[in-house]
N, CA and C of each residue as an Amber inpcrd file, in Angstrom:
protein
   300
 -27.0430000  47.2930000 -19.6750000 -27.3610000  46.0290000 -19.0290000
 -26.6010000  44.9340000 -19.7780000 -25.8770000  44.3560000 -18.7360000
 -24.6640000  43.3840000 -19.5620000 -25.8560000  41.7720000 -19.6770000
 -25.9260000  41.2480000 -20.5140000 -26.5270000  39.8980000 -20.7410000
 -25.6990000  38.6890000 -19.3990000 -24.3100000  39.1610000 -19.5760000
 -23.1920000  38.2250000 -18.4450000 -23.6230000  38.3770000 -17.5820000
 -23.8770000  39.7470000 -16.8620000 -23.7770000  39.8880000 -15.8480000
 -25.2970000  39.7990000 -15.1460000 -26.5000000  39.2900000 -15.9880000
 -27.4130000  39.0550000 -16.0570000 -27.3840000  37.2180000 -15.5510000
 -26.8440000  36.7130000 -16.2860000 -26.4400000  35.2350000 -16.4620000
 -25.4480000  34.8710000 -14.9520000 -24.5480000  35.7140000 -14.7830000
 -23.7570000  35.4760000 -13.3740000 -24.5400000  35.4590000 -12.9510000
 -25.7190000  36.8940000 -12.2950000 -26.0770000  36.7890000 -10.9980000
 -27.1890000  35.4400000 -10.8090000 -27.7320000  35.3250000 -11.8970000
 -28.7220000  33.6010000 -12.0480000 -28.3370000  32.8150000 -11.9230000
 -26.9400000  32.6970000 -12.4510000 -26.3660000  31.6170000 -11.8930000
 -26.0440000  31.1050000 -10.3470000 -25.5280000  32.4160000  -9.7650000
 -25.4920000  32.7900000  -7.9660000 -26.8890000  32.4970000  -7.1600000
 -27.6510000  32.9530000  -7.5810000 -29.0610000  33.4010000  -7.3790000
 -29.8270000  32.0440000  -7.7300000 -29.3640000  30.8120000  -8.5320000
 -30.0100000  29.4330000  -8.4560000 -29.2800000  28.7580000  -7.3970000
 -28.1750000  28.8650000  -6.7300000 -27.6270000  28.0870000  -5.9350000
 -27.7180000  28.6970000  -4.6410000 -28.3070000  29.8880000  -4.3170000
 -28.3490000  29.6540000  -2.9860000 -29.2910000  29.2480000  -1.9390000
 -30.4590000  28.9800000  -2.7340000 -31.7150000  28.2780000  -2.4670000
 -31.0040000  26.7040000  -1.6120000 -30.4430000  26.0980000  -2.3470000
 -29.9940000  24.6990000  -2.1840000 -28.9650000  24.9670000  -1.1540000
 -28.0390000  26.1150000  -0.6960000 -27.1090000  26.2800000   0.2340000
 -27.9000000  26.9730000   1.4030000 -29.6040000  27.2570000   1.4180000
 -30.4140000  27.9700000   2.7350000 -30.8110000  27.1000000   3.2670000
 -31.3900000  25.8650000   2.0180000 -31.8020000  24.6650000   2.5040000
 -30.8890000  23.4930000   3.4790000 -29.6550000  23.0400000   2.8950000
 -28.9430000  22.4730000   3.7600000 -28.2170000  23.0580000   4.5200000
 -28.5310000  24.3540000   4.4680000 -27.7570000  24.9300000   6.3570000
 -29.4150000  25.0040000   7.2020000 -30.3400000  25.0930000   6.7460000
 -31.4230000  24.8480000   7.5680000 -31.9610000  23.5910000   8.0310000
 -31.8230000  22.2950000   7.2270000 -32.0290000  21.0370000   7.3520000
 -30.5680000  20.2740000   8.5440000 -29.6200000  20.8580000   8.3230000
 -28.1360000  19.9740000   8.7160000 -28.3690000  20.2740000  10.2540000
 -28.6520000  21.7730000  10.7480000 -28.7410000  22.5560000  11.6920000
 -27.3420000  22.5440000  12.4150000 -26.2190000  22.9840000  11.7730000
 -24.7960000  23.0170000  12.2330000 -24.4950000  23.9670000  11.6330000
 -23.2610000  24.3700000  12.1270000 -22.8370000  25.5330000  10.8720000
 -20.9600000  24.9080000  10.4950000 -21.1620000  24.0180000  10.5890000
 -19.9250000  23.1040000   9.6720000 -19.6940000  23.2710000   8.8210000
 -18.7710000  23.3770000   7.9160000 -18.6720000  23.6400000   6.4390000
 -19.4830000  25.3820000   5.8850000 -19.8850000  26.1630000   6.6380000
 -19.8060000  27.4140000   6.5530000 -19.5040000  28.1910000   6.9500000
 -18.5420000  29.4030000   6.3510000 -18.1200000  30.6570000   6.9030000
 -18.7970000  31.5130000   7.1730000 -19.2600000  32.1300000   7.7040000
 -19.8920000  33.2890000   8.2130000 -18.6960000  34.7310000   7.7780000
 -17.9470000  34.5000000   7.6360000 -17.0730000  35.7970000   7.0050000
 -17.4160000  35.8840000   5.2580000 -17.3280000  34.4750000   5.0600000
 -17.3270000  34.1750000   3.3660000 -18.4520000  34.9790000   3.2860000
 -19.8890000  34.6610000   4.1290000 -21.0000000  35.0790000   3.4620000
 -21.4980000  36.8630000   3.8870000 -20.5980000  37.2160000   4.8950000
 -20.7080000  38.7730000   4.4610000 -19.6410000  39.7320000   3.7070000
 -18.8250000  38.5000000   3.2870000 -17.9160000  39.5710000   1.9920000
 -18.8850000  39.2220000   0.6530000 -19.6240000  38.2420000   0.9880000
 -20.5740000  38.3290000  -0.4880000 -21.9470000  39.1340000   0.1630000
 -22.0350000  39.6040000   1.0280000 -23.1340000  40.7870000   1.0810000
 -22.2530000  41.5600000   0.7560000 -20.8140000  41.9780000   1.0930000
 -20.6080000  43.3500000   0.5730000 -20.5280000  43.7380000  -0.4910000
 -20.2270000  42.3420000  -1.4820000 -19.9680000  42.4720000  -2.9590000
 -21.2130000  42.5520000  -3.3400000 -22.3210000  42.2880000  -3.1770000
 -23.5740000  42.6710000  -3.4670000 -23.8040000  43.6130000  -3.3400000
 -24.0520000  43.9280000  -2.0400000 -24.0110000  45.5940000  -1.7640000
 -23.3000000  46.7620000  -2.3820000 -21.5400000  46.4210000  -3.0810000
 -21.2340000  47.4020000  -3.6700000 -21.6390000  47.5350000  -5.6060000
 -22.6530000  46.1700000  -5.7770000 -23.1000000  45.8790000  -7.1950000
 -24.1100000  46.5410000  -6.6410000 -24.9690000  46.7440000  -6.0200000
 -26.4630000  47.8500000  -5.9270000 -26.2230000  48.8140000  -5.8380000
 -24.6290000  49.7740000  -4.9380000 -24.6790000  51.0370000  -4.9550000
 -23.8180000  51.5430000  -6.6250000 -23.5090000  50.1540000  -6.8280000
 -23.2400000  50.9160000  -8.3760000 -24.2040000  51.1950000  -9.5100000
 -24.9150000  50.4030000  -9.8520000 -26.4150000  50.2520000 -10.1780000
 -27.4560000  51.5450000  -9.3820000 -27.1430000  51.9270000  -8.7310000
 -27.8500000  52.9780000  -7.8520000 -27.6920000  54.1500000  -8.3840000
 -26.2940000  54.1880000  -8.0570000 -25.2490000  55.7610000  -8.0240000
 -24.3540000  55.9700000  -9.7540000 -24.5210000  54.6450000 -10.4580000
 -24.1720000  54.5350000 -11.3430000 -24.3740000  54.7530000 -12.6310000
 -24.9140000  53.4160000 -12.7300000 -25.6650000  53.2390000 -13.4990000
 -26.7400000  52.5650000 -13.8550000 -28.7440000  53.2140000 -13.7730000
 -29.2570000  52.4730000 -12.8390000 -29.6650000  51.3110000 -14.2810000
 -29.7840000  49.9580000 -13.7900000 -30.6920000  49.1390000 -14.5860000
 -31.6230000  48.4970000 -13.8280000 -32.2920000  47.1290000 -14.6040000
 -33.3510000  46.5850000 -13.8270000 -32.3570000  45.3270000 -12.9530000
 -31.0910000  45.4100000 -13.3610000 -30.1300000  43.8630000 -12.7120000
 -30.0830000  44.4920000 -11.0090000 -30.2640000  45.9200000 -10.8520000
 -30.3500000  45.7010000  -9.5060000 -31.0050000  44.9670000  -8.9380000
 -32.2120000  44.6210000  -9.1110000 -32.7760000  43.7020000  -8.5840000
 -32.8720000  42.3430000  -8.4720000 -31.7140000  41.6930000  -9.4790000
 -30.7610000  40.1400000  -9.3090000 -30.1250000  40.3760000  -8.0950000
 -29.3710000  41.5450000  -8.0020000 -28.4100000  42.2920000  -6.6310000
 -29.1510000  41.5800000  -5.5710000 -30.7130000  42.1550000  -5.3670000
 -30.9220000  42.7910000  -4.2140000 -31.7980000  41.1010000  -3.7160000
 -31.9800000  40.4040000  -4.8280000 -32.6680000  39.4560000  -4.3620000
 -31.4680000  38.1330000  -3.9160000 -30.3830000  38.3090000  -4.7500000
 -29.4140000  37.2930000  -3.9590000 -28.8990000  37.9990000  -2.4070000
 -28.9020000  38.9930000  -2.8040000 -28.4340000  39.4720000  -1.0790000
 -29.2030000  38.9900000  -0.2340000 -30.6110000  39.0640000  -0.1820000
 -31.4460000  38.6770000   0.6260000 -31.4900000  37.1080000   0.7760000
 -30.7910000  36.2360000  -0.5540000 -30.6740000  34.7060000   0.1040000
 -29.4370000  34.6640000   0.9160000 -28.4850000  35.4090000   1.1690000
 -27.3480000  35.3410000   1.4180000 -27.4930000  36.0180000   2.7210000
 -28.3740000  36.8770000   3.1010000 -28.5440000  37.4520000   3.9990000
 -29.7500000  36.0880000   5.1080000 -30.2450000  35.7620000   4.7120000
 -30.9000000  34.5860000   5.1910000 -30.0450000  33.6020000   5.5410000
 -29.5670000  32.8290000   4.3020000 -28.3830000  31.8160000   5.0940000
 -27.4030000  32.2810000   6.4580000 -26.9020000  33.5440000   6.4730000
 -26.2620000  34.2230000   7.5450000 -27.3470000  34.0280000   8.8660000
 -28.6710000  34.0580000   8.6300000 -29.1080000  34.3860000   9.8580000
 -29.0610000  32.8160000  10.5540000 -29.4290000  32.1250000   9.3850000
 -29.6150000  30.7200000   9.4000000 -28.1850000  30.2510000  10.3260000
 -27.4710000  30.7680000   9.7530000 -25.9930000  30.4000000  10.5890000
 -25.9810000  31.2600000  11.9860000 -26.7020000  31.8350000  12.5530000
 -26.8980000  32.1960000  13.7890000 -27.6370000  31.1290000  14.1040000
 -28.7990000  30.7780000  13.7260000 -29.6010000  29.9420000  14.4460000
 -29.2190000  28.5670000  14.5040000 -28.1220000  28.1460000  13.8870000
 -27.6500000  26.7660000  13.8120000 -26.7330000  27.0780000  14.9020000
 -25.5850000  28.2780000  15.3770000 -24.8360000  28.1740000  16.2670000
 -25.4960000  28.0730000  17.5460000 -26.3990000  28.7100000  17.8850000
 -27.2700000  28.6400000  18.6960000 -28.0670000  27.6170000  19.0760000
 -28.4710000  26.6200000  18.3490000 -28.5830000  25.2730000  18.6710000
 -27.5980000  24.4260000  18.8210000 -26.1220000  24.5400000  18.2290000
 -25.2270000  23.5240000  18.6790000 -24.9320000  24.2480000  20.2950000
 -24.6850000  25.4350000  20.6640000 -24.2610000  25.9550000  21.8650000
 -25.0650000  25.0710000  23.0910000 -26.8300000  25.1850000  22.2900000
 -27.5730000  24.7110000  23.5790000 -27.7250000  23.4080000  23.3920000
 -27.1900000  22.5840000  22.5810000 -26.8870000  21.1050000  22.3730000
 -26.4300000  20.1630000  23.3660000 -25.2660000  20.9550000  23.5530000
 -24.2000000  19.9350000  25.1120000 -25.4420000  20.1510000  26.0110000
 -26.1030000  21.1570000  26.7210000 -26.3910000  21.2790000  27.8900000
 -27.8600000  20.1430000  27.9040000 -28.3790000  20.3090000  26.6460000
 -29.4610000  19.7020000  26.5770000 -29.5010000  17.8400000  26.3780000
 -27.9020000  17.7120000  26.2210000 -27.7350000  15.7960000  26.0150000
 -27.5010000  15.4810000  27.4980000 -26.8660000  16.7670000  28.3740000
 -26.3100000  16.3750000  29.7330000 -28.3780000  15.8800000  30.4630000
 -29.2040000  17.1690000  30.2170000 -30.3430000  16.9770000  31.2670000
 -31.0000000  16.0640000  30.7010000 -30.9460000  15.6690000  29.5850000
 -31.7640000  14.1870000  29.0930000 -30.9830000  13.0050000  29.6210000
 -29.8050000  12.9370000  30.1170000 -28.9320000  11.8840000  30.3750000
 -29.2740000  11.6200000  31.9510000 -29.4630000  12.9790000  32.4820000
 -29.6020000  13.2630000  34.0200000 -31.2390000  12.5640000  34.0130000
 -32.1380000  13.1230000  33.3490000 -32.9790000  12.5310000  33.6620000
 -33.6710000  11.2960000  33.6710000 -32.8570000  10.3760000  32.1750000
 -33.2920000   8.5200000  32.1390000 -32.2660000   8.0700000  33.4100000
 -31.3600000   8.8790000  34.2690000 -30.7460000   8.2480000  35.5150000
 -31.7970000   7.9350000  36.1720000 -32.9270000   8.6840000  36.5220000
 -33.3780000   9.0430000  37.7940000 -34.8930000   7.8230000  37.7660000
């Protein structure tokens, strides 16, 4: 069990709290990749099957708990595209309706 690699993943693992929060508060997905954030599930994913198949310690579980913020922000970025999509349609029938 490396102390660094203890310290990296905390370090990862304090900031993505603050990056779930303002992709959940902004409700856009501006300024995020959705590719960026599943090459960092895969790099997670291939730090647990090494830790697994490897060599096991207790840091898998830094692994497995940033994946899961990272795996959240991703979904989060579905649900923000999904509200900008139904955005246009929904400024047109509020517009249609203070006509009437």
């Amino acid at each position: 069990m490396s102390v660094y690699e203890i310290l990296m993943l905390l370090c990862f693992g304090a900031a993505w709290p603050f990056s779930i929060r303002k992709s959940w508060v902004s409700r856009s997905t501006k300024g995020k990749s959705l590719f960026f954030l599943y090459v960092l599930l895969l790099g997670y994913a291939m730090g647990i099957l090494n830790k697994v198949l490897v060599r096991y310690d207790n840091v898998v579980w830094l692994y497995g708990l940033n994946a899961l913020m990272v795996a959240a922000d991703a979904a989060i970025w579905y649900r923000n595209r999904r509200l900008e999509r139904a955005a246009p349609g929904e400024k047109n029938r509020r517009a249609a309706e203070t006509r009437r």
